[in-house]
N, C-alpha and C positions, 0 to 999 in steps of 0.2 A: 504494500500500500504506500501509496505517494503520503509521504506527511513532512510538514517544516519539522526544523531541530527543536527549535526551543518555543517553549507554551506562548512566548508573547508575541511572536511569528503568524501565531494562529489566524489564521482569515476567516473561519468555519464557512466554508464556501466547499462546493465539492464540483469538479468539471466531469463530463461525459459527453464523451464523442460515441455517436456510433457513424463505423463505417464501412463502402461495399466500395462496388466497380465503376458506380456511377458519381462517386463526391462523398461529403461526410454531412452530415447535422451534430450538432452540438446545442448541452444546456447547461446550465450554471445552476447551481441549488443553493440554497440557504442552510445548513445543516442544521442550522440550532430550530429554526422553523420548519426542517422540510420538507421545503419549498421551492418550487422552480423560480429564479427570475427572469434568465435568457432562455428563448430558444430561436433557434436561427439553422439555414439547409444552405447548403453551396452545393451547387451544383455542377459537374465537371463530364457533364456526358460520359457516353460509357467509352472504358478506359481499359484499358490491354494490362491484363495482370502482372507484367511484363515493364509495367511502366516505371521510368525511374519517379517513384512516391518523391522525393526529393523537390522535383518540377511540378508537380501535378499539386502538394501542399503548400508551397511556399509561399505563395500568392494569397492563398487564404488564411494562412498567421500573417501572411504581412499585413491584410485588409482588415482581419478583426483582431485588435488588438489583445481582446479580453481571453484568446485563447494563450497568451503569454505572460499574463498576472498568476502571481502566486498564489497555490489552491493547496488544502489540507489530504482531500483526496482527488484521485484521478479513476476514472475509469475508460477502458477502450471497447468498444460493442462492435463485434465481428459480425456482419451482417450480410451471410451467401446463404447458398443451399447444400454444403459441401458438410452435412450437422447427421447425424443417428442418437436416439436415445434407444439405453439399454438400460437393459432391469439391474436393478446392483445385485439381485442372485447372477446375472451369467456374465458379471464384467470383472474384466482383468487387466487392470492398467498395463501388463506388457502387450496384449494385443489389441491397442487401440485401431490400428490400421486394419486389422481384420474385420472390424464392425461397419468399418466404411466402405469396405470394397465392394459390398453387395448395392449402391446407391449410386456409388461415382466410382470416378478411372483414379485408382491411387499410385502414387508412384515411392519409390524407394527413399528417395527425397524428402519428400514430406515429412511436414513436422506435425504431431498431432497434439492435442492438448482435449481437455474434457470438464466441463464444469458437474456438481454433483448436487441432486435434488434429494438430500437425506428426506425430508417429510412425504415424499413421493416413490420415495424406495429405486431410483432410476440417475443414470447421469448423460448429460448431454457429449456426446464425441465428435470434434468437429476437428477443420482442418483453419487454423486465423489465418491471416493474411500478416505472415512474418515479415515482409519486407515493410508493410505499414507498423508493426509492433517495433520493427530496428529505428524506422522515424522518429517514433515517438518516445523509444528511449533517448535517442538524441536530443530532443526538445524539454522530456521533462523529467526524465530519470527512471525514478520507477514508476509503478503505477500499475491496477489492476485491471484484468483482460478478461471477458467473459464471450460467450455466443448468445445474439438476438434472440434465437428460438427458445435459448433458456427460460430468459426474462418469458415470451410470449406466453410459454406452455405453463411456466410457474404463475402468473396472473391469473390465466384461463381459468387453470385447477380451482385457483383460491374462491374464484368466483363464482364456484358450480356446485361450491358446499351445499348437503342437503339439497341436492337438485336432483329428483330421483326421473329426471328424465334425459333421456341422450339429448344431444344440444351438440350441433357445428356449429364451429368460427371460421371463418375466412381472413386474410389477414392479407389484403393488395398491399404491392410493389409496381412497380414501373412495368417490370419485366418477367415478373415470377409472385406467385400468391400460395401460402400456407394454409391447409386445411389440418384444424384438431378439433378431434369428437371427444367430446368427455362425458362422464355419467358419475356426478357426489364423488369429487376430486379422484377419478380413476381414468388416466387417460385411456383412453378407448383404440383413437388412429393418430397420427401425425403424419403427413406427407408434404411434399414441399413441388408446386408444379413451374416450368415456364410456361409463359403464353404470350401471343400472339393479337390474339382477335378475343373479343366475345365469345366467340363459339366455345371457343379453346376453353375458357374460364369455365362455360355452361356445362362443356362435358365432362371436366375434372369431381367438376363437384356431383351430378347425378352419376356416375359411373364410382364415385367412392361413395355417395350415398346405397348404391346398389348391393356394393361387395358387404355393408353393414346392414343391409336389411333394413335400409332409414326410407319412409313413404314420404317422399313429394309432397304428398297433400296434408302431410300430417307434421314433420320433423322442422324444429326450430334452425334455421339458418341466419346468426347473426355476423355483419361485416364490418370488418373493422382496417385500420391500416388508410390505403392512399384511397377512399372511395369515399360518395356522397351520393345522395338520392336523385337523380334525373341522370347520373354519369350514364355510360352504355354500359358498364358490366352489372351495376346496380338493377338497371331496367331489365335486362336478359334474368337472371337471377328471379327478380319479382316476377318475370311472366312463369317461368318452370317448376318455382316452386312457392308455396302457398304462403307460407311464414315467414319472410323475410323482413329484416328489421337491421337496421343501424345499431351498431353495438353500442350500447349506453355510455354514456361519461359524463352526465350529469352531474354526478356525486361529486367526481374530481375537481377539486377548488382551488381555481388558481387562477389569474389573467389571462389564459390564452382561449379561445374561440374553442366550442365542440369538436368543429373538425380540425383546429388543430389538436389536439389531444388526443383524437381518434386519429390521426394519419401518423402522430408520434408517438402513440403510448408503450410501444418499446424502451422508446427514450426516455418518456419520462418516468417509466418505474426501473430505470437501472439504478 
């Protein structure tokens, strides 16, 4: 964990960045309140993983300054689809790369790393994006690394207590969207799609609702992430299936707009 030396140092501020292929968002917390005060997205189109991180962030701590003020904690939010959870009965931290290789193309290379859901009995195994982690040792030392899907699937759980009915989430991206089915904090599925089109979005989700024996006309589907009510994948969605609804964030109290909070709430529960 990122932290100053000495207690009068202290800023009780804590930074998170989450980031992917496309740019980073970032927000600034209050700790002693916690509370968000910043949230801000740069956007850097999609970008070749390949790319020297060097050139592609520079510009963006050069423009916001506030990501180069000193912070008590730091956190980094790795944000692909390159992620498996397993049950902590069949995980063994020497064979992390075994649990990924049924999902994605792994290679010898690779560095793997896993966050761990003790209350859920399961850990997340994923692949960071080490050349962004080498960056951001550069800029601020240490500082703690987790996976997006973590935060996601851990929120979901929390919020399905006592729900003795299955319930999907959807979770849009730009270019790839998260399906978790859960039923009184027991994850049910997780799968992680790209897409395309509409279509693309509409089949992912009735062809996993199928494999789960979830009715159309009958199964809660709420959306959460980069979507709003009138967007195209929103409207497709409402027409196929009966129960669709905008994933709530009323409760969450803070300055920022519903649908900012629903297009970040990754970020803001890191």
């Amino acid at each position: 964990m990122y932290q100053n030396t000495s207690i009068t140092d202290k800023t009780y501020k804590k930074l998170a960045i989450q980031v992917s292929l496309n740019g980073l968002s970032f927000a600034v917390f209050d700790t002693i309140l916690n509370k968000p005060l910043a949230l801000k997205t740069i956007s850097m189109g999609k970008v070749n993983v390949l790319s020297r991180i060097e050139d592609l962030f520079a510009e963006a701590f050069q423009n916001h300054p506030e990501l180069k003020v000193g912070y008590d904690e730091i956190v980094i939010v790795h944000s692909n689809n390159l992620s498996t959870f397993v049950p902590t009965a069949l995980f063994d931290e020497e064979y992390l790369g075994s649990y990924l290789q049924f999902n994605t193309k792994v290679f010898e290379t690779d560095f793997f790393a896993y966050d761990e859901l003790p209350t859920y009995e399961m850990n997340n195994v994923y692949i960071p994006y080490v050349n962004m982690n080498n960056y951001f040792i550069d800029q601020f030392g240490t500082f703690d690394y987790k996976h997006a899907n973590s935060i996601l699937v851990q929120k979901l759980l929390e919020v399905s207590r006592n729900n003795e009915e299955r319930k999907m989430f959807v979770h849009v991206s730009d270019s790839h969207f998260e399906i978790v089915i859960v039923h009184n904090q027991k994850l049910l599925l997780f799968n992680t799609f790209d897409y395309k089109t509409p279509e693309d979005f509409i089949y992912y989700i009735l062809f996993t609702a199928e494999q789960l024996q979830l009715n159309p006309e009958s199964f809660k589907l709420e959306l959460l992430g980069k979507i709003s009510e009138g967007d195209l994948l929103y409207d497709i969605a409402y027409q196929y299936v009966r129960n669709v609804s905008l994933f709530e964030v009323s409760s969450i109290q803070n300055q920022f707009t519903e649908a900012e909070n629903r297009e970040h709430f990754i970020l803001l529960h890191s």
